[in-house]
N, C-alpha and C positions, 0 to 999 in steps of 0.2 A: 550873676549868671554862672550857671555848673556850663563848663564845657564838655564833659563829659554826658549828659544828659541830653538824649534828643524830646524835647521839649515838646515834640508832638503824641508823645506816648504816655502820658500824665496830663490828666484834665484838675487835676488839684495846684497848688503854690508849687513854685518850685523854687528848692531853695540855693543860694549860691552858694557856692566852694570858697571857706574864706581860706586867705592866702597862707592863716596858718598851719590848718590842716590839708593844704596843696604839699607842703612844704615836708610836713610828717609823713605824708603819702611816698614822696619821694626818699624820702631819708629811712623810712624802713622796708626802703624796696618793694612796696607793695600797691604800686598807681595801675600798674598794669592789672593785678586782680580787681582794683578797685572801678576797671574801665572795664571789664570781662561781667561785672554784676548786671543785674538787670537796670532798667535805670530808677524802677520803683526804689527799690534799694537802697541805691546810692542818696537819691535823694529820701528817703526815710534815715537813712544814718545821718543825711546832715542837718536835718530836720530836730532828731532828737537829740545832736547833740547841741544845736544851737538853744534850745528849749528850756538847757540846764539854768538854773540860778544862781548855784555858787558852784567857785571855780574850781573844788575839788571835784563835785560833781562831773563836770565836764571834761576833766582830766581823764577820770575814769572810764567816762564815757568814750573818751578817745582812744585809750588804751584798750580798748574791748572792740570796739570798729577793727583797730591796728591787727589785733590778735585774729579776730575771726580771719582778718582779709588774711595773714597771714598763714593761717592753720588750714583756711580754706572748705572748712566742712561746718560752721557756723555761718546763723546770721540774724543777729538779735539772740542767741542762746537758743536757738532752734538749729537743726539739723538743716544742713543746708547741702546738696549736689549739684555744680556745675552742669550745664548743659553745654 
């Protein structure tokens, strides 16, 4: 289960928040951006990052979530604005 995600707003899987990227959320100060996304979003970033096959993959893939949440104007390497 994503706590972050209100579950009623996505009719596809939805994917859970595992505890290690709860963990990176918090430690680079950026849970609160990452609760402010939509919740398609959120659960599309954990979607793809869980999808990865090896684990450099998935690193990068974290560190690119991290950054966007971080920088705030990406999302997937697309131009993203807050609402």
């Amino acid at each position: 289960m994503n706590p972050y995600i209100n579950e009623s707003n996505l009719t596809r899987e939805i994917y859970p928040l595992p505890d290690d990227i709860h963990v990176l959320l918090k430690n680079y100060d950026v849970l609160e951006a990452y609760k402010r996304r939509p919740d398609f979003q959120k659960n599309d970033y954990i979607g793809w990052i869980g999808r990865a096959k090896r684990k450099e993959t998935r690193e990068k893939r974290i560190n690119q979530m991290l950054t966007e949440l971080k920088e705030g104007n990406k999302y997937m390497n697309m131009d993203y604005t807050e609402k």
